[in-house]
N, C-alpha and C positions, 0 to 999 in steps of 0.2 A: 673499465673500473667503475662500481658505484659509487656516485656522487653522493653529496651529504647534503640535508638542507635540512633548515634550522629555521621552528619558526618563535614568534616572541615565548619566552619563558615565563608563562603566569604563573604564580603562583599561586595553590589553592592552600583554601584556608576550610579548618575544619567545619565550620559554620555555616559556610556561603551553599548557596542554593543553584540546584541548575534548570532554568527557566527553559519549557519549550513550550513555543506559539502556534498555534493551529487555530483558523478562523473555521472553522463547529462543533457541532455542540456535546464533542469525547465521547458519545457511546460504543459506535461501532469501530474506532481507528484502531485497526488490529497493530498496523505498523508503528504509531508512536506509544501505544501500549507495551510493545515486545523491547525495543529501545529505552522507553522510560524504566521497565522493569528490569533488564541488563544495569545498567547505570546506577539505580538505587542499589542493585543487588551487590556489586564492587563496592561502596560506601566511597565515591570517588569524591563526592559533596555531603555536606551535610543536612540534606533535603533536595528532593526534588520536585518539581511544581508542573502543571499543564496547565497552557491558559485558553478556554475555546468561549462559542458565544453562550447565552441563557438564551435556554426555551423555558416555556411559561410551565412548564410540569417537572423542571429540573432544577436539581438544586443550586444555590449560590459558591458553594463550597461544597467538596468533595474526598474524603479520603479513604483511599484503597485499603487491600487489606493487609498489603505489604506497604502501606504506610506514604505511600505519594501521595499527593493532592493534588485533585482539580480545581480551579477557580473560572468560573462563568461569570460572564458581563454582558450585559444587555445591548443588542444593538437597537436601532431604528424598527417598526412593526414594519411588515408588510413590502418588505423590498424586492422580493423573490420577481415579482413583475414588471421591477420600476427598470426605467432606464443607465448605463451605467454611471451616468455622474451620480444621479441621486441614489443609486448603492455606494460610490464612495463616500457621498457625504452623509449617508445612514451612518456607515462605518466609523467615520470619526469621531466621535462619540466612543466608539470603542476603545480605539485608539488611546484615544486620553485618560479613559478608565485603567488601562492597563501601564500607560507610564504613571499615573500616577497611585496606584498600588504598590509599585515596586518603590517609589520613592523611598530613600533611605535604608533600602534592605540591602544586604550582602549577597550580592550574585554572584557565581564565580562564572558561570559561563549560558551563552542563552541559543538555543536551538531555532530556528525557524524553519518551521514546515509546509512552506508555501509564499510562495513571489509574492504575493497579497500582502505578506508581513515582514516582509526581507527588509523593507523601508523603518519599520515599526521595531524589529528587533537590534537593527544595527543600531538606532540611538538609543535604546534600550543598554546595548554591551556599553555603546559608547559614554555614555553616563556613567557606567559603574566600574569603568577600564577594565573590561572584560572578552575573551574570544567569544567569538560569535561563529556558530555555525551553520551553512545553509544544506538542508537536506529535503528538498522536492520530494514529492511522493509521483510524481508523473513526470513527463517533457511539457510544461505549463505551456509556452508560448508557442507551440505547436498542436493542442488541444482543437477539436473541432469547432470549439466557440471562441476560440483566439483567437479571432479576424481580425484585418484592417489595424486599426489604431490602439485595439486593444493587444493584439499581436506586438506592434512595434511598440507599446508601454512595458510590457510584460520583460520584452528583452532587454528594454533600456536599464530598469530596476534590476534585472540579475546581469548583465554588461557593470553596472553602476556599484551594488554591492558585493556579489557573490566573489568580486575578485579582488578586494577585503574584507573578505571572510576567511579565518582562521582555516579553514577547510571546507570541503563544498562534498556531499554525499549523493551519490544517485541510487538507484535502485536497482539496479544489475549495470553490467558492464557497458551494455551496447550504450545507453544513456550514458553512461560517463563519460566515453569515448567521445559521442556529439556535444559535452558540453566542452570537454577538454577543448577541442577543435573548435567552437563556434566563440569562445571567448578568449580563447588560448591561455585557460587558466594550467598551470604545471601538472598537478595533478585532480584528479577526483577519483574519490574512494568509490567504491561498491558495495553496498549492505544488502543483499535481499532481505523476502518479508519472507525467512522460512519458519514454518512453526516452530514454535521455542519448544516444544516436546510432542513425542509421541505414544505418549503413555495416555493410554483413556481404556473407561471399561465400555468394551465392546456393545453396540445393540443388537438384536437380536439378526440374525441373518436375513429373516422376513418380516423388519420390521417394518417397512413401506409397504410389503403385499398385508399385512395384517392391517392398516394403520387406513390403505385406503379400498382394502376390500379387493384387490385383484389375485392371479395365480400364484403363487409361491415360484412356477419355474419361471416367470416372465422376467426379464431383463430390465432392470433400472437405473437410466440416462437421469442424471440431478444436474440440475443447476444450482449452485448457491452462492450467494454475495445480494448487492445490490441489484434492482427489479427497477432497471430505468433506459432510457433510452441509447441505442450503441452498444449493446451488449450483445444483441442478435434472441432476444425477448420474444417479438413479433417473429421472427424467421424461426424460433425452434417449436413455437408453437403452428404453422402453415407446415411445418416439416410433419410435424407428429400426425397432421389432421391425415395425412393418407398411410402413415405408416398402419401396420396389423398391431393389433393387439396386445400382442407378444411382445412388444415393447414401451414401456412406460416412462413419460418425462414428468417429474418431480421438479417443482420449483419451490426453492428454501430459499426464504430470504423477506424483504422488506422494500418499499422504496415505491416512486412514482407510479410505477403500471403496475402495482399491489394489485388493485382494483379488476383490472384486464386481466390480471393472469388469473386470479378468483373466478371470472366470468366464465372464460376458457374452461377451466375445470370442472365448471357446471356444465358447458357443453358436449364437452369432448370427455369420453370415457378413457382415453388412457395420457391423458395432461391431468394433474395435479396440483394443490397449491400446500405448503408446507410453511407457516408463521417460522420467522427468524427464532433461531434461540442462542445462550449468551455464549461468546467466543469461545470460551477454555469448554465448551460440548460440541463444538460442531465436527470437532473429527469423529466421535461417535456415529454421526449422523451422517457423515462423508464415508465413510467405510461400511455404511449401511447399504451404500448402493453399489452398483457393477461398473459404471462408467461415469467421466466428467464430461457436463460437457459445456465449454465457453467460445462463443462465438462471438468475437468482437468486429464490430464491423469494419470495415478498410477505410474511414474517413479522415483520417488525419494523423499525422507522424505519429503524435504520441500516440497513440491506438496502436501503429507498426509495432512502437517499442515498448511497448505495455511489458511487464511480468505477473500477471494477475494470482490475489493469492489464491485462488480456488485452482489454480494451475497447480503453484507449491502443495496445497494440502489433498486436494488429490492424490499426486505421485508421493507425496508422504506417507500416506498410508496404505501406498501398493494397488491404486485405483489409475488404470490407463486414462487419457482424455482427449475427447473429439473438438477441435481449435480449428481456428480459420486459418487458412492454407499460403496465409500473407503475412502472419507476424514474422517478426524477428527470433522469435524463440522456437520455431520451426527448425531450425538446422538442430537445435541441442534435443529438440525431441525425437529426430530419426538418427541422433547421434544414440541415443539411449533406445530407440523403439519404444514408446512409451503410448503413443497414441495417435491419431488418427487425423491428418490435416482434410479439410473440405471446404472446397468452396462456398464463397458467400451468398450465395441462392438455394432456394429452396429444392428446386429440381438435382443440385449437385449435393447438397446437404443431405437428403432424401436417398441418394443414392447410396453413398457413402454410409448410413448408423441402418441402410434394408441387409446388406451387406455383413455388419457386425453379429458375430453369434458368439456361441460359448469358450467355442476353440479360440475362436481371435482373440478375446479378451483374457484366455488367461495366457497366450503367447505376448499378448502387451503390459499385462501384470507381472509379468518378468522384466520385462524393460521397466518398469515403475518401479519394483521392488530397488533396482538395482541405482538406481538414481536416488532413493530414498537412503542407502548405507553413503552415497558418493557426496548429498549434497544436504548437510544438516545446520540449525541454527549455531549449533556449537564452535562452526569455520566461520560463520558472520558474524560470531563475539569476539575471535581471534583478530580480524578488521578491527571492530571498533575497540579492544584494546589496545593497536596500533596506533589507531586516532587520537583516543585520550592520552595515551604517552606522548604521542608527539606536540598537540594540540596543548593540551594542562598543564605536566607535568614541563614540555616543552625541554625534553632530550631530544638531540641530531638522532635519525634513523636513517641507512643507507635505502635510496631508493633511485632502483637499475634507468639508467636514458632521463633522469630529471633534471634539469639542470638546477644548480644552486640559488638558493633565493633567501637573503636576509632579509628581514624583516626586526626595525629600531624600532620597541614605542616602550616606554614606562612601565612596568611590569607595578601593580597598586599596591 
């Protein structure tokens, strides 16, 4: 029989605002864009706010066009190289910027989006007697730069918070599972990052062979998101250097090895470089091509259990994708047939997209297609209306194997 469990009854108030914390600086966060925009959309508060840091060319205040607001706070210059105490104490500075903005304002509930701020939002709810929700955008404490002491900080602050936190969010299932287990919190929800819609007007079907001058028949492998380290950057471009012709890799995006992959492009005749362009287009531009491809490299759990959005808007738009042959999301992709796993070296990567031609990709745009009707943003609003009724409005929901859990604090 399902149990019931009950957690504190906040009441919201028409006015109150609902705060989420993410430490940078809100251009490209597709995932607490699609979230903050669900949330305004229900009118479940009476405002909603994103708090990230200022860059010197971005403004101090921010408002969309559906009416959220950004707020940016300066941290310390120049920390990117510093050692990690002197980034937390860059940081604090922020820190106090941002409890002391909310000073006296009506929260009704405050998000955080990364273990960085889980310390910073919980006295945040806890000043304005408000739920606090924690929702990671990765496996933080499992990250390839999680090492050592910064590993055992990272999990002491979600040990420490996260299991009083009103509810705790991962990014698909497999994460939820290892937080469930590693801190034995009752439950954790699952949100993907799926695209909030699939309506865009199409680009031209040769808009990359016109765009960089090659064949019209030749096949086009894209990459796009972030252009930084761990994504398999370096490995898809050593892969292209010997492939034919016949197949062209496309990189869309921005980010650290901007620079390198430019270079590459000047080198090599069938590597590319494509400037980012702004979120609510890039499925145009993702359906411009024939295949995805995201190689993330095997260095650290979170990387296992990544669900990358270029994965989601890919197969969203009925485009197969070539992924490393170690994630976690390997089982759901030959559950679907949707795309092509390969080893993380060149030689076996190289093997695998010489391999790839016309036929294969449209036998895997049928497994794309078909995951794209099965798994849309519309089932992950259905989630987080679940969340917020039980969370906000704070009505019992039967939920199957949980065991009961009261939770007493003053409702403001």
């Amino acid at each position: 029989m399902a149990r019931q469990i009950e957690l504190t009854p906040y009441a919201t108030r028409n006015r109150s605002k609902n705060v989420h914390i993410f430490p940078t600086n809100i251009v490209y966060g597709a995932r607490i864009a699609r979230v903050t925009e669900y949330i305004h959309s229900r009118n479940i508060f009476g405002g909603v706010e994103i708090v990230g840091i200022r860059e010197a060319d971005l403004p101090r205040k921010e408002t969309t066009k559906d009416g959220r607001i950004i707020w940016r706070f300066d941290v310390a210059p120049r920390l990117r190289n510093r050692s990690r105490i002197e980034r937390l104490i860059g940081f604090l500075p922020w820190y106090v910027s941002v409890l002391h903005h909310y000073r006296g304002e009506d929260i009704g509930c405050v998000n955080a989006h990364s273990a960085s701020v889980l310390p910073l939002s919980w006295l945040l709810a806890k000043f304005h007697h408000c739920p606090l929700i924690y929702e990671p955008h990765e496996l933080e404490s499992e990250t390839a730069s999680a090492r050592g002491l910064m590993r055992t900080a990272i999990r002491i602050v979600e040990r420490t918070f996260a299991k009083n936190a009103a509810a705790v969010v991962a990014v698909h299932r497999g994460i939820a599972e290892w937080y469930q287990e590693q801190y034995r919190i009752a439950r954790v929800w699952a949100v993907r990052n799926l695209p909030a819609s699939t309506n865009y007007v199409p680009l031209s079907a040769h808009y990359y062979a016109d765009r960089f001058g090659f064949a019209r028949r030749d096949l086009v492998f894209l990459y796009q998101g972030v252009l930084s380290e761990g994504r398999g950057i370096r490995l898809l471009i050593d892969a292209f250097r010997s492939l034919p012709g016949a197949r062209q890799l496309v990189f869309l995006g921005f980010g650290p090895l901007e620079e390198m992959v430019a270079s590459a492009s000047r080198e090599l005749p069938n590597v590319h470089f494509h400037p980012a362009v702004p979120p609510e287009e890039l499925l145009r531009y993702t359906a411009a091509a024939h295949v995805g491809v995201m190689m993330i490299a095997p260095v650290s759990l979170s990387y296992h259990y990544c669900y990358p959005n270029k994965y989601c808007e890919n197969l969203s738009v009925g485009r197969p994708v070539v992924y490393t042959d170690s994630l976690w999301l390997d089982k759901e992709a030959k559950e679907y047939d949707c795309g092509w796993p390969a080893p993380y070296d060149v030689a076996g990567l190289t093997g695998v997209l010489s391999a790839i031609d016309q036929n294969a990709i449209e036998a895997k745009s049928r497994g794309a297609r078909r995951w794209a009707k099965q798994n849309t943003w519309q089932s992950e609003e259905r989630t987080l209306d679940e969340i917020f009724t039980l969370v906000i409005q704070g009505r019992p929901v039967a939920l199957p194997g949980v065991a009961a859990r009261t939770r007493r604090e003053p409702a403001p």
